[in-house]
Each structure stands twice: as structure tokens, then as C-alpha cells.
C-alpha positions in Angstrom: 0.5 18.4 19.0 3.2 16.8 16.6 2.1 16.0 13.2 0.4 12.9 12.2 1.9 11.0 9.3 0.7 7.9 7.7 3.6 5.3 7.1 2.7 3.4 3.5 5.1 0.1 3.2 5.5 -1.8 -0.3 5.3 -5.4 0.6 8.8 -5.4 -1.7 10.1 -3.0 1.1 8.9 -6.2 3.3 9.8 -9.1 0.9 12.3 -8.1 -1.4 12.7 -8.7 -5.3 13.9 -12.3 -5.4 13.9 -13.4 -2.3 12.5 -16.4 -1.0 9.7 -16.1 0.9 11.1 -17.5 4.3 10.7 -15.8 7.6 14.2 -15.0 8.1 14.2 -12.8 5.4 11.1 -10.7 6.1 12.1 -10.4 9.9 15.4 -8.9 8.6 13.3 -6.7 6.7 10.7 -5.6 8.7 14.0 -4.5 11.3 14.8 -2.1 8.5 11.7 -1.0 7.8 11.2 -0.2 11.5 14.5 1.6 12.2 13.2 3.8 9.5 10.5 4.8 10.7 11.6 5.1 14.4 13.5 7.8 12.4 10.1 9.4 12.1 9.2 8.9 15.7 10.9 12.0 17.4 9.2 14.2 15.4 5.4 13.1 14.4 2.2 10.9 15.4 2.4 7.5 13.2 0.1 5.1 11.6 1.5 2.4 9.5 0.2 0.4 6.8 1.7 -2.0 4.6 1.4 -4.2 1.7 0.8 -8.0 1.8 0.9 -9.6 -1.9 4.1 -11.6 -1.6 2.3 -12.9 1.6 -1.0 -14.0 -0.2 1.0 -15.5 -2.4 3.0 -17.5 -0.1 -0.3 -18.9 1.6 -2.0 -19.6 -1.7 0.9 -21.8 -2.8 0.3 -23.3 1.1 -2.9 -23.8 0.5 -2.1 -26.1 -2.7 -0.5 -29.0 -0.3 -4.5 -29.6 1.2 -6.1 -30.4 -2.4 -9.0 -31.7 -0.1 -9.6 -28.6 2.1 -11.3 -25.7 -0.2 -9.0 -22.2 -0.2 -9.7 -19.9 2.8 -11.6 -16.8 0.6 -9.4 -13.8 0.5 -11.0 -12.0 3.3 -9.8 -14.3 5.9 -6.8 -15.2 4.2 -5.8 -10.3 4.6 -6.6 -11.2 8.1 -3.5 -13.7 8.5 -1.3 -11.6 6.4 -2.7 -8.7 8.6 -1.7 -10.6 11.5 1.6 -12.2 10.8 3.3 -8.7 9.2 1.4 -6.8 12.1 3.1 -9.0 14.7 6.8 -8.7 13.0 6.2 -4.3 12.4 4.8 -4.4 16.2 7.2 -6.9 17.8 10.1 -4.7 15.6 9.0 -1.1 16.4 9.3 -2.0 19.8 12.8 -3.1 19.9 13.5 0.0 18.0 11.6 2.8 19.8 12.6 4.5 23.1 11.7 2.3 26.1 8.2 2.7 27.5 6.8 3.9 23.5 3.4 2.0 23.2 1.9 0.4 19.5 -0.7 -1.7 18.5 -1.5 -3.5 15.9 -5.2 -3.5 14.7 -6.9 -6.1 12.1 -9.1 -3.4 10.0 -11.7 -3.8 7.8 -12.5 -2.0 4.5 -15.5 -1.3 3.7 -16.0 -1.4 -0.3 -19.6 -1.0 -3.1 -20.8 -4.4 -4.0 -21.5 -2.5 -7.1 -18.0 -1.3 -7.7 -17.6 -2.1 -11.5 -14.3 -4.1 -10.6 -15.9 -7.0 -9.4 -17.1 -7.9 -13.1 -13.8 -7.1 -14.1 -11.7 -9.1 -12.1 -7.9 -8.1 -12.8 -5.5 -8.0 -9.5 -3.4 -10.5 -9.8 -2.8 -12.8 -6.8 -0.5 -16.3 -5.9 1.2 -18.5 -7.5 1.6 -19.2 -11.6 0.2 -22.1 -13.0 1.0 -23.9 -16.4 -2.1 -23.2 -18.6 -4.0 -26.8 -17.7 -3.4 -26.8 -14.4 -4.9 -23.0 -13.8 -8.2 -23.6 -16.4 -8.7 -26.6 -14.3 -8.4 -24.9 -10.8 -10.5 -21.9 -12.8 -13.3 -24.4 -13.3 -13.2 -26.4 -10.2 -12.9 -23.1 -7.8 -15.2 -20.8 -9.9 -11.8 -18.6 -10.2 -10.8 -16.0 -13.6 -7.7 -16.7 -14.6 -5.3 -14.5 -17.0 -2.5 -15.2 -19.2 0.9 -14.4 -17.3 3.8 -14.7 -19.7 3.4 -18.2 -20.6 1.7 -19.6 -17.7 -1.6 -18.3 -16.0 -2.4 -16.5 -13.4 -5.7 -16.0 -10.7 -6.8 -12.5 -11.2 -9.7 -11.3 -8.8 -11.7 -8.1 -7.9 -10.0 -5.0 -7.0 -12.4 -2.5 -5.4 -12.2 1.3 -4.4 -12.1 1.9 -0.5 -15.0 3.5 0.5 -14.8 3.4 4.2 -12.4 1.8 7.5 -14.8 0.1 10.2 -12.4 0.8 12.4 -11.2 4.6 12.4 -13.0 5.4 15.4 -10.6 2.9 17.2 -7.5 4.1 15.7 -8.1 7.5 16.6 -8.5 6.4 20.2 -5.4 4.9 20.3 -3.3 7.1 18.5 -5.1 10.2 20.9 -3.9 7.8 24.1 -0.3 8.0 22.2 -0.1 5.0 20.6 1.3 4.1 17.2 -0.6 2.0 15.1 0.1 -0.3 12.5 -3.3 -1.1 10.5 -5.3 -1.7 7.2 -2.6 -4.3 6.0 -2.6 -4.9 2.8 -5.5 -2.4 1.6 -7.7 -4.0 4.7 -10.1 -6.8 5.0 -12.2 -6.3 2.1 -15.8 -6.1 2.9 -19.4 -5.2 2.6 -22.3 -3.4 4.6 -25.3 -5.4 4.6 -28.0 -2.9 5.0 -29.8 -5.2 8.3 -27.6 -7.7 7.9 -24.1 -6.2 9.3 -21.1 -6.4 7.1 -19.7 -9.9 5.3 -16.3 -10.7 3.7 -16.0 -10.8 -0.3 -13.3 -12.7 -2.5 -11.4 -9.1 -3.5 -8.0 -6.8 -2.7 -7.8 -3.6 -1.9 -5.4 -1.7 -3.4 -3.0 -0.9 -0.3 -1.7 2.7 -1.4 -5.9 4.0 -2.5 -6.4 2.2 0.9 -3.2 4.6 2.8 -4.5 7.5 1.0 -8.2 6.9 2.6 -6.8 6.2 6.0 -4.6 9.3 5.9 -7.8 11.6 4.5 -9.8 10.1 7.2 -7.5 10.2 10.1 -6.8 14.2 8.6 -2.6 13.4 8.4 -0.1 16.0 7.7 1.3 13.6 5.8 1.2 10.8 3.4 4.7 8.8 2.4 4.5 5.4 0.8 7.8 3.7 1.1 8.5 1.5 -1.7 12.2 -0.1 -3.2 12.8 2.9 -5.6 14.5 6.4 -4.9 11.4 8.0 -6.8 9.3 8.6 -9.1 10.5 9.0 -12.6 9.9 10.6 -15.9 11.5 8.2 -18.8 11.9 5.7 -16.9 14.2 3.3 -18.2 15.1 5.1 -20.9 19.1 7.3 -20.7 17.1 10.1 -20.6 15.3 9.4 -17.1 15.4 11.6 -14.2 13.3 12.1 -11.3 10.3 13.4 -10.1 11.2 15.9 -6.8 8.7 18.3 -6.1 5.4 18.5 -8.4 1.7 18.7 -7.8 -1.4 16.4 -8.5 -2.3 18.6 -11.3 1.4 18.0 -13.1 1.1 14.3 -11.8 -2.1 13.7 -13.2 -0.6 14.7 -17.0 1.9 11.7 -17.0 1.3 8.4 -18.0 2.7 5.7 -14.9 2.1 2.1 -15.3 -0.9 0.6 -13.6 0.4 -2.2 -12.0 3.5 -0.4 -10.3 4.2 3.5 -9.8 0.5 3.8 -10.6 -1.6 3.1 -7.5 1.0 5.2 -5.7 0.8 8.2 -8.0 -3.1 8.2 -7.1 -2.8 7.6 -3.8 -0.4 10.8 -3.8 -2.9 12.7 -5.7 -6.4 12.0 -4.1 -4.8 12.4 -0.7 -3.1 16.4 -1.9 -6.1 17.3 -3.7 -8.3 16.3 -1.0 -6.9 17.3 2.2 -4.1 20.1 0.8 -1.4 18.0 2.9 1.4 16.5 0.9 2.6 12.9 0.1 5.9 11.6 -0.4 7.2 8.7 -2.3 10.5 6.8 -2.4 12.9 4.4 -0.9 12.8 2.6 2.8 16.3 4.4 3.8 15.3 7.4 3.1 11.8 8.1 5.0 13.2 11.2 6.8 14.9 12.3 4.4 11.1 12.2 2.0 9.5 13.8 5.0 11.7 16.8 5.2 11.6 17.1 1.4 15.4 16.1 1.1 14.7 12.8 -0.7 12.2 11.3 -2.8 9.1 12.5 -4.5 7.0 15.0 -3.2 3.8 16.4 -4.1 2.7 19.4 -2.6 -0.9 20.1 -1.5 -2.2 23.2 -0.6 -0.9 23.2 3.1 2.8 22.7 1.7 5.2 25.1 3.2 8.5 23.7 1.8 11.2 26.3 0.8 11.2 24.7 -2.7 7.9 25.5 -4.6 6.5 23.1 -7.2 6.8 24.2 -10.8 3.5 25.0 -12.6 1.4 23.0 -14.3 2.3 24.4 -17.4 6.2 24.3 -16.8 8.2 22.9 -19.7 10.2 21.4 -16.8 7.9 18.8 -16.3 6.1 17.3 -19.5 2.5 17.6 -19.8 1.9 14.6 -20.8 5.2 11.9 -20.1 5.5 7.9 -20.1 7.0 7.1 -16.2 7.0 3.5 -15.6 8.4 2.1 -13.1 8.8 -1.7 -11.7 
């Protein structure tokens, strides 16, 4: 049986830095991001997951032309995004892979704790900006947290750990029948089990990459690569003295500093998923996912099952700082 790799795409690998939000552009997108991984096809089992905050956004600022119609809670509003980027990956992958190839696309839910600490932290960022006035007033009429965001505001809500996926059972049924799946968009449908009272939607997001990293553990994956706009992962970042991260493991990763809002999640995602499974996890740009996969491109680290020709320095080699800044947009 080929190996199983699970496909992570940055919704900026779907909606690119500066772009408008218009469909043209993210069905352009999506054909790239599916040529690459048709790349993959050949040569391993694939599930594929992607990002969806560009799309939240773009509904949320929808959503503001019905001031008499209350905002669909976030649950429902991951099952559109789910939906729509699910149909354009599916619709895409199709066009791309060899005639009589078989995928499906699967709305998934994530199952999170009600007692996860994040929900009385609310800090994921999510829609639109709003000039101060405007977003305190939404805050109070919507029972929303808002944060400062340069010199406008900003709804920030829950971010929760994934603790389960409703539906594995179902995706390991289709991808034992042969069939690639693209599911969990956007970190899944965030919700909870009820105990008697079955499981419920709750205003939160999912980080998508902790949410890839469960999936992959789960679905026991050879292979983790999260496919983002940047060649890799960097030490110095932004600085003249910046190079990047090739081949390292979660013990070296887990010594550097990466910012928490970008390179961070990923970096994490990497980590839990080596440490846990001994597979490895890859990281870098769109282009280049075969190229990650075969350890040519990108930034790998190695779990315990790695069996590269290149080994990964030691944790305590002066190559790689201990302890390093690496952020990265």
C-alpha cells in the first residue's frame, strides 16, 4: 500500500496576499494548488485540508449588508467555507488527476473541551476591521470581544485545541475504497459533545494546521506537509543574516522562538505530529510539494520513522541555535 500523506493548504496558498477576494482569483488558485498536489498523486494515499480565514472574512463583511438578520455563528458559517473551497479543491483535482481517479469532499466536525481555557481568552482574529466606534458598538450589540488592530479594531473569538474528528471513521472508508479526500476545512466545524445530549456548534476556530496534525495522527500518515506562500521556515527571519530551516527535529524546533500568529501554529503542528507518530512533516511553498516530500525542498522535520539520506543535526548542534527568533509573515 502507498503511503498516506496529509495535504495542509494555507488559505494564502488559496487567497493570496492582496488579492481581492473574488472568485476568479481563488478558482485560479485552487488550479495551482491542485496541479500540485496531483504531483503527489502517483506516488501516495491523500487527504487534504485547508485553511479558510480569508473566506470567513469575506462572509462576515457579507453578512454586514443584512443589519436586520443576526450573524450566522461561526460553526455554520466553517460549514459554507467548508463547502465552497471543498467544491473548488474537488471540482479542480478532478480536472487534474488521471481519468476515472475518485475524491470527495466531506464537511467534518471537530470535536473541542468546553473547558478549554481559550474560550475565556478569546484571541483569533476573524473578518473585517472596524473603526473603533463602529466595532465597540457591534461588541455590545452582538456580545462580541473585540481587540485593537493597528488603529482600527478587530473581532477576536475562541480558539480551542482539537480533541477529536466525528468523522474519521468515514474518511478512512473512503480513502480504503481509494478515494482522496479533501476534509476538516479550516481546523473543522468547531463543536462540542454533550454527554446525553449529542454534540452542538460553539462560536470558535480551530486552528487549521493543530487540526492537520490531529487528522494526520489519527488517520496514522506517513506524512504531514503544510503548504503555505513561503519556501520555509527560517531562522532570522527578516534580518541579512536569515537562512533556512532544512532538515531539524521537534526537539531543535521546540528551542526557537516563531511568531504565534504565522510560522507558529505550523511549527507545532510539525512537532506534535513527529513526536507523536515518529512520521515526518514538511513545510514550504505550493510549487514545491514534491519537491518537500522527497526532502528536496522546504522544511523538514524528521520523526523517528525518517529514513532520508540527510540526517538532522543534533539537538545541541551549534548549527542550529538553541534558542533563535524565526518569524515569519
Amino acid at each position: 500500500m502507498s503511503p498516506l500523506a496529509v495535504v495542509a493548504l494555507g488559505g494564502n496558498a488559496l487567497l493570496r496576499r492582496g488579492e481581492p477576494a473574488e472568485a476568479s482569483h481563488q478558482q485560479a488558485n485552487v488550479r495551482d494548488a491542485a496541479q500540485a498536489i496531483a504531483a503527489l498523486h502517483a506516488t501516495h494515499r491523500l487527504v487534504v485540508t485547508h485553511g479558510n480565514g480569508p473566506q470567513v472574512g469575506l462572509l462576515a463583511l457579507q453578512a454586514e449588508a443584512y443589519p436586520d438578520v443576526r450573524p450566522y455563528p461561526l460553526d455554520v458559517l466553517g460549514a459554507e467555507t467548508e463547502g465552497m473551497i471543498g467544491y473548488l479543491l474537488d471540482q479542480a483535482l478532478l480536472n487534474e488527476l488521471p481519468a476515472g481517479s475518485r475524491v470527495a469532499t466531506l464537511l467534518t466536525q471537530t470535536v473541542v473541551d468546553p473547558a478549554d481555557p481559550a474560550f475565556a481568552v478569546p484571541s483569533k482574529p476573524i473578518g473585517p476591521v472596524y473603526e473603533p466606534e463602529v466595532g465597540e458598538r457591534l461588541a455590545r450589540e452582538r456580545g462580541w470581544n473585540v481587540r485593537p488592530d493597528g488603529p482600527h479594531v478587530r473581532r477576536v473569538v475562541a480558539s480551542p485545541q482539537p480533541v477529536d474528528i466525528v468523522e474519521i471513521e468515514t474518511i478512512r472508508l473512503l480513502l480504503d475504497a481509494g478515494v482522496l479526500v479533501v476534509c476538516a476545512g479550516g481546523g473543522g466545524i468547531p463543536v462540542v459533545a454533550r454527554p446525553g445530549a449529542g454534540l452542538a456548534g460553539v462560536e470558535a476556530v480551530v486552528d487549521k494546521d493543530l487540526s492537520a496534525a490531529l487528522l494526520a495522527e489519527k488517520l496514522e500518515a506517513d506524512f504531514l506537509l503544510m503548504l503555505t506562500d513561503v519556501p520555509a521556515v527560517e531562522l532570522g527571519w527578516g534580518t541579512p543574516e536569515a537562512r533556512a530551516i532544512r532538515l531539524t527535529t521537534p526537539e531543535e524546533m521546540r528551542g526557537m522562538d516563531f511568531a504565534a500568529g504565522s510560522m507558529g501554529p505550523k511549527v507545532e503542528a510539525a512537532c506534535r505530529f513527529a513526536e507523536l507518530t515518529g512520521g515526518s512533516a514538511g513545510i514550504g511553498r505550493l510549487d514545491q510539494a514534491a519537491a518537500i516530500v522527497a526532502g528536496d525542498a522546504g522544511t523538514i522535520v524528521a520523526g523517528a520513522r525518517y529514513e532520508g539520506t540527510r540526517k538532522p543535526a543534533s539537538p545541541t548542534s551549534s548549527s542550529t541555535p538553541a534558542a533563535s527568533t524565526a518569524h515569519q509573515p
